[in-house]
C-alpha positions in Angstrom: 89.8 20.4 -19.1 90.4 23.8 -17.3 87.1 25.0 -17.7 85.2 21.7 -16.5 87.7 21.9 -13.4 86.9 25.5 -13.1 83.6 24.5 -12.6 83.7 21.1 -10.7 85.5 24.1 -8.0 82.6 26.4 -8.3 79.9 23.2 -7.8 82.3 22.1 -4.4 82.1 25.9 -3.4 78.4 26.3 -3.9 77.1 23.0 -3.0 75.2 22.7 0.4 74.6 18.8 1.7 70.7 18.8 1.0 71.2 20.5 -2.7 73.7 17.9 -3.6 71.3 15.2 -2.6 68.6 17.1 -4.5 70.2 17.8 -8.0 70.7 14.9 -10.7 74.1 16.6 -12.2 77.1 18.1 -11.1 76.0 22.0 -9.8 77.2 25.2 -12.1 77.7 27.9 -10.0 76.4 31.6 -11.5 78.8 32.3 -14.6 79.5 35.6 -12.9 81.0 33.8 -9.7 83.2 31.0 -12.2 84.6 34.3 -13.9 85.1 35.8 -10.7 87.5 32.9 -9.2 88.6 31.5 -13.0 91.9 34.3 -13.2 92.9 33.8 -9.7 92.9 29.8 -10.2 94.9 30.2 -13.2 97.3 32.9 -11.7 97.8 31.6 -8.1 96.9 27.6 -8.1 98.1 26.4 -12.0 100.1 23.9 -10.1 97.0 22.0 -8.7 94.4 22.7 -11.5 95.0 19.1 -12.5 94.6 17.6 -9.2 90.8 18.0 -8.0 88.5 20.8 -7.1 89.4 20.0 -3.5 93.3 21.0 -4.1 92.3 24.4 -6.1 89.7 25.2 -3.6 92.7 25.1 -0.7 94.7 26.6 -2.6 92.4 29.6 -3.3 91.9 29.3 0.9 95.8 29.5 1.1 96.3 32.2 -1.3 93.2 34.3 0.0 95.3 37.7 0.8 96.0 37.5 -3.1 92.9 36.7 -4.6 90.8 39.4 -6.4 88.0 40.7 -4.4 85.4 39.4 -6.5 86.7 36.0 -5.9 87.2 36.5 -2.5 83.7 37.7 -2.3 82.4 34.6 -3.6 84.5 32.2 -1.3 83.2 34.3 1.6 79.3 33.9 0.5 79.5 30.4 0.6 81.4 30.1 3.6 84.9 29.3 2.1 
């Protein structure tokens, strides 16, 4: 459950409009970029793992000054 959730985040990260339209499945980001933001979603946002990519995505955005910088790296390439 994690890991789909994990990665439901990553496709909301890394989505653009016109991909999303484009691809028949959900989008897996890069495994390097789910590592990067997995530990910090576990360590800063367990409380709203359960409760949509949306949530751990804002959280992540809320808890920015904590996150590792490989994960802030990746929210910052895609604009997050």
């Amino acid at each position: 459950m994690i890991r789909f959730m994990m990665s439901g985040l990553l496709a909301a990260l890394l989505m653009a409009p016109a991909t999303a339209q484009a691809q028949k499945g959900p989008y897996r980001g890069p495994p390097n970029e789910e590592r990067a933001c997995r530990g910090d979603a576990h360590r800063h946002c367990r409380a709203v793992l359960n409760q949509g990519d949306m949530a751990v995505l804002a959280c992540l955005q809320q808890q920015r000054s904590k996150l590792s910088r490989a994960c802030q790296a990746v929210l910052g390439k895609h604009g997050q």
